[in-house]
MITI-952089 format. One line per field, with one value per residue: residue in three letters; residue number from 1; x, y, z of N, C-alpha, C in turn. Coordinates in steps of 0.05 Angstrom, whole numbers, plus 5000, padded with zeros to 4 digits. Example, Ala and Ser with C-alpha at 12.3 -4.5 7.8 and 13.67 -1.06 7.14 Angstrom:
2
residu	(ALA,SER)
num	(1,2)
n.u	(5264,5257)
n.v	(4886,4955)
n.w	(5156,5142)
ca.u	(5246,5273)
ca.v	(4910,4979)
ca.w	(5156,5143)
c.u	(5264,5258)
c.v	(4934,5001)
c.w	(5156,5157)
***
This chain:
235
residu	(UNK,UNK,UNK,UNK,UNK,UNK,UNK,UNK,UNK,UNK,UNK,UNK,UNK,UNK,UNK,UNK,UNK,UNK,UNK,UNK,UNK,UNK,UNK,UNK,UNK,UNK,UNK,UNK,UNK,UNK,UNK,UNK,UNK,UNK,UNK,UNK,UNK,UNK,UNK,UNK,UNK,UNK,UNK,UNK,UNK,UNK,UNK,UNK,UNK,UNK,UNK,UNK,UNK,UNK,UNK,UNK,UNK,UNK,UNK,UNK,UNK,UNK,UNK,UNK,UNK,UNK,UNK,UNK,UNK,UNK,UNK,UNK,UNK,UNK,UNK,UNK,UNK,UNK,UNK,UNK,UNK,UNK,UNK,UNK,UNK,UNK,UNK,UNK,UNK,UNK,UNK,UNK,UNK,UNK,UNK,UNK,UNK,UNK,UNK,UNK,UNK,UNK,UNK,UNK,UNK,UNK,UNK,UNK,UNK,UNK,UNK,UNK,UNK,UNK,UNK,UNK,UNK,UNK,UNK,UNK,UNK,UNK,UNK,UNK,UNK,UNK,UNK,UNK,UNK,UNK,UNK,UNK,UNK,UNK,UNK,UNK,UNK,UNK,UNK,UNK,UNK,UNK,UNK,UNK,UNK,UNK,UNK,UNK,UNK,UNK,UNK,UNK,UNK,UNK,UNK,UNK,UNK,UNK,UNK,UNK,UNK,UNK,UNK,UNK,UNK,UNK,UNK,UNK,UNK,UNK,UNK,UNK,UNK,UNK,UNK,UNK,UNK,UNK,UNK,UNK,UNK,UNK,UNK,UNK,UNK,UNK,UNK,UNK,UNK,UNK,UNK,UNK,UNK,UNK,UNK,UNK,UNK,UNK,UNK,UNK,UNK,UNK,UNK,UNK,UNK,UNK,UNK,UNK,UNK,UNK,UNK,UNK,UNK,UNK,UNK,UNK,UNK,UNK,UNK,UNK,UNK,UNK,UNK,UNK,UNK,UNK,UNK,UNK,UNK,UNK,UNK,UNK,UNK,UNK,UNK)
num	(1,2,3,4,5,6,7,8,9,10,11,12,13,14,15,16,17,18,19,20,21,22,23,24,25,26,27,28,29,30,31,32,33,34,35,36,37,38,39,40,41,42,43,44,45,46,47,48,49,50,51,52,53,54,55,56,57,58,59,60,61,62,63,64,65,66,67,68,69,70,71,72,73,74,75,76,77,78,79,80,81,82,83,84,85,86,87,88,89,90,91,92,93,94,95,96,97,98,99,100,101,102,103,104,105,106,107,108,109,110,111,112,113,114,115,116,117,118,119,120,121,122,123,124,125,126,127,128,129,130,131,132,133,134,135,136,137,138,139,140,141,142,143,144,145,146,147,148,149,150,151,152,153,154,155,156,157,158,159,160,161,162,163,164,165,166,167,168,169,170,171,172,173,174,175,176,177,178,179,180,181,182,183,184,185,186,187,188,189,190,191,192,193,194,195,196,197,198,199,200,201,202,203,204,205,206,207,208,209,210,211,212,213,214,215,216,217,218,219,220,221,222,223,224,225,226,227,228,229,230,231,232,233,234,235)
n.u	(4660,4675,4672,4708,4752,4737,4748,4803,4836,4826,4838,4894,4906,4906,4934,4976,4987,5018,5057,5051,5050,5101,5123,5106,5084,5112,5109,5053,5047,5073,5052,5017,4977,4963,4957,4901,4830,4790,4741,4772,4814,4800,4772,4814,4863,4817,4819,4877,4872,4840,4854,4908,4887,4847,4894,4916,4874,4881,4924,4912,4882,4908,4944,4909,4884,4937,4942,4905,4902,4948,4920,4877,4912,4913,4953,4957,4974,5031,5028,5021,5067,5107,5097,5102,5154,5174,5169,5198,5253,5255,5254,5292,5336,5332,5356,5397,5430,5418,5384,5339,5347,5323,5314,5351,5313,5267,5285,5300,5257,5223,5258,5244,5190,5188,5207,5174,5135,5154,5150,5093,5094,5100,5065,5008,4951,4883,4883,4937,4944,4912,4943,4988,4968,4960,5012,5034,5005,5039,5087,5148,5136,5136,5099,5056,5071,5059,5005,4993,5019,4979,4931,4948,4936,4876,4813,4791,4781,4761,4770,4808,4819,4782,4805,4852,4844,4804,4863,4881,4838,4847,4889,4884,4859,4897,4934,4910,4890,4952,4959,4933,4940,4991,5063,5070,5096,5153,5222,5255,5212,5194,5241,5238,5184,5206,5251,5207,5173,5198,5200,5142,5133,5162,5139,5091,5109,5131,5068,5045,5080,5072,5011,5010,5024,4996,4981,4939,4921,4877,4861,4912,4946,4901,4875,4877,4823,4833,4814,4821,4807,4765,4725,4750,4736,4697,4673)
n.v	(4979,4966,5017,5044,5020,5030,5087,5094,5064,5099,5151,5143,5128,5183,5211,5193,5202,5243,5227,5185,5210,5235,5181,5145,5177,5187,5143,5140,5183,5170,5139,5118,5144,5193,5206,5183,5172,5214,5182,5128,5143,5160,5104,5065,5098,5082,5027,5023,5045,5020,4970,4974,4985,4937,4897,4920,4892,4846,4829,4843,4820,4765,4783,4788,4740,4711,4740,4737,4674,4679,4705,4666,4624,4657,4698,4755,4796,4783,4789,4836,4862,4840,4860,4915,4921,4905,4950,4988,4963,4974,5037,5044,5019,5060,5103,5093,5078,5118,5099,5079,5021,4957,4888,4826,4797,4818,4866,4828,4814,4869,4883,4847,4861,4911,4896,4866,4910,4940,4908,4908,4972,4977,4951,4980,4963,4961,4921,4913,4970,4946,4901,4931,4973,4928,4906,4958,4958,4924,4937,4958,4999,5049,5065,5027,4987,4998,4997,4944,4913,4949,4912,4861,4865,4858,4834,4797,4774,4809,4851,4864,4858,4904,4952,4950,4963,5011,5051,5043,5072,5131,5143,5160,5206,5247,5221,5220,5268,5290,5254,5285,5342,5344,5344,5377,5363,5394,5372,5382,5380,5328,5300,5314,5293,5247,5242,5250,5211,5155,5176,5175,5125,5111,5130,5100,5039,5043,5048,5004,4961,4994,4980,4924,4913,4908,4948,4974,5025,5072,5068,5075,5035,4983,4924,4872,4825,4764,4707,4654,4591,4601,4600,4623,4681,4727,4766)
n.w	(5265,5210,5192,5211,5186,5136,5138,5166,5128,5077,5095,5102,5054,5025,5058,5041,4993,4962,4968,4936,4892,4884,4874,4850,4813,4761,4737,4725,4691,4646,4618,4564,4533,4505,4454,4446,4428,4464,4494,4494,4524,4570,4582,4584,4629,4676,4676,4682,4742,4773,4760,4788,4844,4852,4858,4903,4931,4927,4954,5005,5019,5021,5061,5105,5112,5134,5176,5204,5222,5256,5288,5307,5336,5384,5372,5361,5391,5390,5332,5315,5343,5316,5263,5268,5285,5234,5204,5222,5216,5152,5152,5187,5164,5122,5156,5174,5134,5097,5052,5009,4990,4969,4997,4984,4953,4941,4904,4862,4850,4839,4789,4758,4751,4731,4673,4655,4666,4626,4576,4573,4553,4510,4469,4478,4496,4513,4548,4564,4596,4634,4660,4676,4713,4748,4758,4775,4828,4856,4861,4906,4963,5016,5040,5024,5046,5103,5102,5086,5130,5171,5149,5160,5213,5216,5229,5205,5134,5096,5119,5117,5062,5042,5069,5040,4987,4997,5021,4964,4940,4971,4955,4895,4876,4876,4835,4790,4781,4765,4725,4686,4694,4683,4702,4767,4815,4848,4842,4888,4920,4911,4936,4989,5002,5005,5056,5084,5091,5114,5165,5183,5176,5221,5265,5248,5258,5308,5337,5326,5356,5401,5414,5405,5466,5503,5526,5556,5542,5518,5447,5433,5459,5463,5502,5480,5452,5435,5402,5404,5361,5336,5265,5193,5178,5136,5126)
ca.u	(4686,4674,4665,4733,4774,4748,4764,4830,4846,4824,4864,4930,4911,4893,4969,5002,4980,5034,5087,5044,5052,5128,5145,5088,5074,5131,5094,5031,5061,5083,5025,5020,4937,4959,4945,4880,4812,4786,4733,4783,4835,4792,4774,4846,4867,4800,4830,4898,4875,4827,4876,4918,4864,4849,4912,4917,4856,4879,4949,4905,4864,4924,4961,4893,4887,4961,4944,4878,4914,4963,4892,4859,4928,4915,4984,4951,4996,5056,5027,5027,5092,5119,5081,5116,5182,5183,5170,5223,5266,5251,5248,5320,5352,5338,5360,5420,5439,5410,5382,5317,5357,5311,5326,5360,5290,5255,5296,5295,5219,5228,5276,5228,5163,5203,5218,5142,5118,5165,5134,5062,5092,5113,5039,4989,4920,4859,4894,4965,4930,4904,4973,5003,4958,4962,5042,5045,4999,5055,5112,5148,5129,5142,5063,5047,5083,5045,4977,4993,5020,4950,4918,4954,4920,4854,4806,4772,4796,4740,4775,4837,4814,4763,4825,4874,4819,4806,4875,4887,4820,4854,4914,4866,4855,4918,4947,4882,4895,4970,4949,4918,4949,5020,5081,5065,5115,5177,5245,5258,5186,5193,5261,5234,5170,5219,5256,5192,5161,5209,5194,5126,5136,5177,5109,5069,5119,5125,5050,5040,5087,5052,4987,5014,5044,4970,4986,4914,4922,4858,4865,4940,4945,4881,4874,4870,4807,4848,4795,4824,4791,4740,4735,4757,4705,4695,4650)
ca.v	(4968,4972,5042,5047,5008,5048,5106,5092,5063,5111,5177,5133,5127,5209,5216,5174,5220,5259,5202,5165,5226,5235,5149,5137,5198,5186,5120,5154,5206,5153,5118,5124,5151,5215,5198,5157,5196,5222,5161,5126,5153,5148,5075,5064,5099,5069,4996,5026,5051,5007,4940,4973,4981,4906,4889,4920,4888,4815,4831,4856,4790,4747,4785,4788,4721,4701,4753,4716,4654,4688,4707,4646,4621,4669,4709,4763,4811,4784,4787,4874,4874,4836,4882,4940,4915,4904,4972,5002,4952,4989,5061,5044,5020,5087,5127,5086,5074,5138,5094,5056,4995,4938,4858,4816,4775,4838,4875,4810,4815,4895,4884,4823,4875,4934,4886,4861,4938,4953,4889,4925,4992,4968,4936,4994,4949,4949,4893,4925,4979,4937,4895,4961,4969,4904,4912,4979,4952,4907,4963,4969,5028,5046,5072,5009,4965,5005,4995,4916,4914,4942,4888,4829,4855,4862,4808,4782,4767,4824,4881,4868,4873,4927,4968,4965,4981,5045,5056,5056,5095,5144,5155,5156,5228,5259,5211,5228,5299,5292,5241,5297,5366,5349,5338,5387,5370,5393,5357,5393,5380,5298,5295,5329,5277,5217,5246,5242,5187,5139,5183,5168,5097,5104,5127,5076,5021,5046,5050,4984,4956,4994,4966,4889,4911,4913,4969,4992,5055,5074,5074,5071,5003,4976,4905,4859,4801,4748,4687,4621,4563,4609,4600,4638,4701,4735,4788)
ca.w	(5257,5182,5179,5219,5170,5112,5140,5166,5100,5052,5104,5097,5026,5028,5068,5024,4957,4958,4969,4908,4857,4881,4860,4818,4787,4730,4711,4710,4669,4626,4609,4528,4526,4497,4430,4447,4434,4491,4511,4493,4544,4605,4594,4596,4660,4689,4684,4695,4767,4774,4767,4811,4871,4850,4860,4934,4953,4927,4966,5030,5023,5033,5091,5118,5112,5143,5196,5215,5226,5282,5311,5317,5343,5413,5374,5352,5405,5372,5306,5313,5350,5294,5247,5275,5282,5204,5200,5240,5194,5135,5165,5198,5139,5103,5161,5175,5105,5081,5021,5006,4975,4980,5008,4949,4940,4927,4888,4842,4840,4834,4773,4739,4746,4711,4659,4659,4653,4592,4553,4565,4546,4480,4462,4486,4493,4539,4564,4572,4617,4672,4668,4690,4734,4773,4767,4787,4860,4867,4867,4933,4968,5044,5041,5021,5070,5122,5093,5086,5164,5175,5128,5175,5241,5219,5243,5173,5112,5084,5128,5101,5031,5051,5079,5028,4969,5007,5014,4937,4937,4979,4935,4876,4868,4873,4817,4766,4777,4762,4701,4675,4694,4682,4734,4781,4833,4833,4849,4913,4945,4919,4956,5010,5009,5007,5069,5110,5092,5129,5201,5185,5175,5251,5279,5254,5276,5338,5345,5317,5380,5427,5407,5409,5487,5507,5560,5570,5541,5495,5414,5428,5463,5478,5511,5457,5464,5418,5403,5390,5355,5311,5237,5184,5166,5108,5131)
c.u	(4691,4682,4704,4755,4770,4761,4790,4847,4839,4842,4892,4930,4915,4929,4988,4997,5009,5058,5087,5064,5089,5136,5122,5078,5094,5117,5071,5026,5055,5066,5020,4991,4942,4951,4912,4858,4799,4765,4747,4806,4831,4783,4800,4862,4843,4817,4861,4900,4861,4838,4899,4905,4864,4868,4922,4901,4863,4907,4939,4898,4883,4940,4937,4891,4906,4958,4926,4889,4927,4933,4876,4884,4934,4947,4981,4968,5022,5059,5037,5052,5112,5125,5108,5141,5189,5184,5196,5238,5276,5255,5285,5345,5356,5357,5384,5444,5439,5409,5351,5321,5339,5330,5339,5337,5274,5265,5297,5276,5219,5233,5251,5188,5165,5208,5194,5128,5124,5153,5108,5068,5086,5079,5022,4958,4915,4874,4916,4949,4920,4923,4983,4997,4956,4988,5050,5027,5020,5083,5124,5148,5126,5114,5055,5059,5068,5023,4978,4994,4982,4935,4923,4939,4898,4842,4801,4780,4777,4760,4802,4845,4803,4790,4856,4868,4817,4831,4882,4864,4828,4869,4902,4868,4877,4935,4938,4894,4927,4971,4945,4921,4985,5042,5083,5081,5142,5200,5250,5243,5191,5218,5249,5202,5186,5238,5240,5170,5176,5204,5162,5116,5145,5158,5096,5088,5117,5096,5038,5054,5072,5031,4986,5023,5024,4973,4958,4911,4906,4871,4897,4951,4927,4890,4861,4851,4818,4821,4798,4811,4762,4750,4739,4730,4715,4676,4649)
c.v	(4972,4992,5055,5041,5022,5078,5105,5079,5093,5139,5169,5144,5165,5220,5214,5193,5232,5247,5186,5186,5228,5207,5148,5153,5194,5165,5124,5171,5194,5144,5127,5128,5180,5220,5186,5172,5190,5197,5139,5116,5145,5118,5065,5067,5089,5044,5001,5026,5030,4975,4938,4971,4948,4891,4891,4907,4851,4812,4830,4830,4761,4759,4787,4759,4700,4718,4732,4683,4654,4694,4689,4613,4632,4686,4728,4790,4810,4794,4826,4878,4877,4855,4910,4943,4910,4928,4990,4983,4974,5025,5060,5042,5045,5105,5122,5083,5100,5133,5080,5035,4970,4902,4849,4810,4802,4859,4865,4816,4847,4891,4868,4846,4899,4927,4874,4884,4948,4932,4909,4950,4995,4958,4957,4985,4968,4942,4911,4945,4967,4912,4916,4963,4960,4906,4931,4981,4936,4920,4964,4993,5022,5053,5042,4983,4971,4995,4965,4908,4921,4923,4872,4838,4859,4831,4790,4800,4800,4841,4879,4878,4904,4956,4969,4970,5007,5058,5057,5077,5124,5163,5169,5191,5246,5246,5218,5257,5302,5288,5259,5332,5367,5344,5368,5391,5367,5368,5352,5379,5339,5285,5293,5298,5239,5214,5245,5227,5163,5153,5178,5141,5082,5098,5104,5052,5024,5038,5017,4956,4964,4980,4937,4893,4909,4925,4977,5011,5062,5083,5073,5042,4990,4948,4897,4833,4776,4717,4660,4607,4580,4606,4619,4661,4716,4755,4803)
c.w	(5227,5182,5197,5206,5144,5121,5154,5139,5079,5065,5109,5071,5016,5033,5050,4991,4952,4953,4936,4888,4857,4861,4845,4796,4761,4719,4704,4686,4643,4606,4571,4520,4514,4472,4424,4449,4463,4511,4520,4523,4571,4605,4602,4620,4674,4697,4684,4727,4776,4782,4787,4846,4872,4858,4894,4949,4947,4955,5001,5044,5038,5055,5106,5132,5131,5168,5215,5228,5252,5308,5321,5334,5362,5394,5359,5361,5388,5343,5299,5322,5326,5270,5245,5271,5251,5193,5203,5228,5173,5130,5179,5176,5120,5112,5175,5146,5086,5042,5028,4989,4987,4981,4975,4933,4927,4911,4855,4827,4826,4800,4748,4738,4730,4686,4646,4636,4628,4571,4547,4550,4517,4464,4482,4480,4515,4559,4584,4596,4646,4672,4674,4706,4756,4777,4784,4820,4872,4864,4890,4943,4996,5046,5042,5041,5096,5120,5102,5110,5178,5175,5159,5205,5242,5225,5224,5153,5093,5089,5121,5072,5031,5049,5057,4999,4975,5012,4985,4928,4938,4958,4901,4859,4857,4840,4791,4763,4761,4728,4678,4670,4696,4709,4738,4817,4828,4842,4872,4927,4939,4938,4979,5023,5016,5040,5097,5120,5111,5159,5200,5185,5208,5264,5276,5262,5300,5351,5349,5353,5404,5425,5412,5442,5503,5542,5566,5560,5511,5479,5413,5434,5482,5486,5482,5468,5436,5417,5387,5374,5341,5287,5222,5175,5146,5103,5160)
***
């Protein structure tokens, strides 16, 4: 089971590279270490990437957490339908709207973390670095709404963290490389990644439903064993 959740986290996170460097590659870009000698530099992006991973796995911990609850509540079926259906939300709104305008509440939050990141910009610490960091895990991102949906139907509070750690793992590489060899993709190709990220978001809703419909049907929708009245784990 472990070895299942890192590797399905870290080949989302692996998927999702490409989606990262499209929306996050400009604030990577950004990052003000070009001046900073070279040991310097890499401690910097260290607790830049670093606070962001941290940041996925505190985020993972609590929808893990709130998932676990629906599980020991026998509503662990609903909990993935649910799952799914928030998906297909998000994934519908683009492709009905042909926008990724988010809810009012998060847009708020959106708006108050943009506003956050430009304080740090302004003051280039240590510090400032892994506040970027942790801000820029808390970014909305349709990758990341997937990952978290994950998070809520794992069983323990661990594999939730576990799984969305290895997802920022995942993404990890592609962003370093970027960090480091310049913007590298063009205009065209990030359009083009923003266009098919929401049909990939369809899939995993969809899948996410099947899976809560508990048809029988291996690794797609297994029979779920739901186990009431156990306590919370952590391992």
């Amino acid at each position: 089971m472990i070895w299942q959740i890192i590797t399905s986290g870290f080949m989302l996170g692996l998927f999702s590279s490409a989606h990262c460097v499209g929306m996050c590659g400009p604030l990577a870009l950004a990052l003000p270490v070009k001046h900073l000698p070279a040991a310097e530099r890499r401690l910097s992006m260290t607790l830049f990437y670093g606070g962001r991973i941290v940041m996925y796995m505190v985020v993972g911990t609590l929808f893990a957490l709130l998932g676990r609850s629906f599980y020991l509540a026998g509503l662990q079926q609903w909990l993935s339908i649910i799952s799914g259906l928030m998906i297909l939300v998000f994934s519908a709104q683009y492709f009905l709207k042909k926008t990724n305008r988010l809810p009012v509440f998060m847009h708020r939050f959106h708006n108050y973390l943009n506003l956050f990141m430009a304080k740090q910009f302004k003051k280039p610490t240590l510090k400032s670095f892994l506040m970027l960091g942790f801000a820029n895990g808390l970014l909305p991102c349709g990758m990341v709404y997937i990952a978290v949906a994950l998070a809520l139907t794992t069983k323990t509070v661990f594999n939730g963290a576990l799984l969305m750690g290895m997802f920022g793992l995942g993404t990890l590489p592609a962003l370093v490389l970027l960090s480091y060899a310049g913007s590298f993709v063009s205009l065209p190709v990030r359009n083009y990644i923003r266009r098919v990220t929401p049909v990939f978001m369809l899939v995993i809703g969809l899948l996410l439903i099947l899976r809560g419909m508990n048809l029988g049907i291996p690794y797609i929708s297994p029979i779920m064993a739901d186990a009431p009245g156990e306590g919370i784990l952590c391992h």
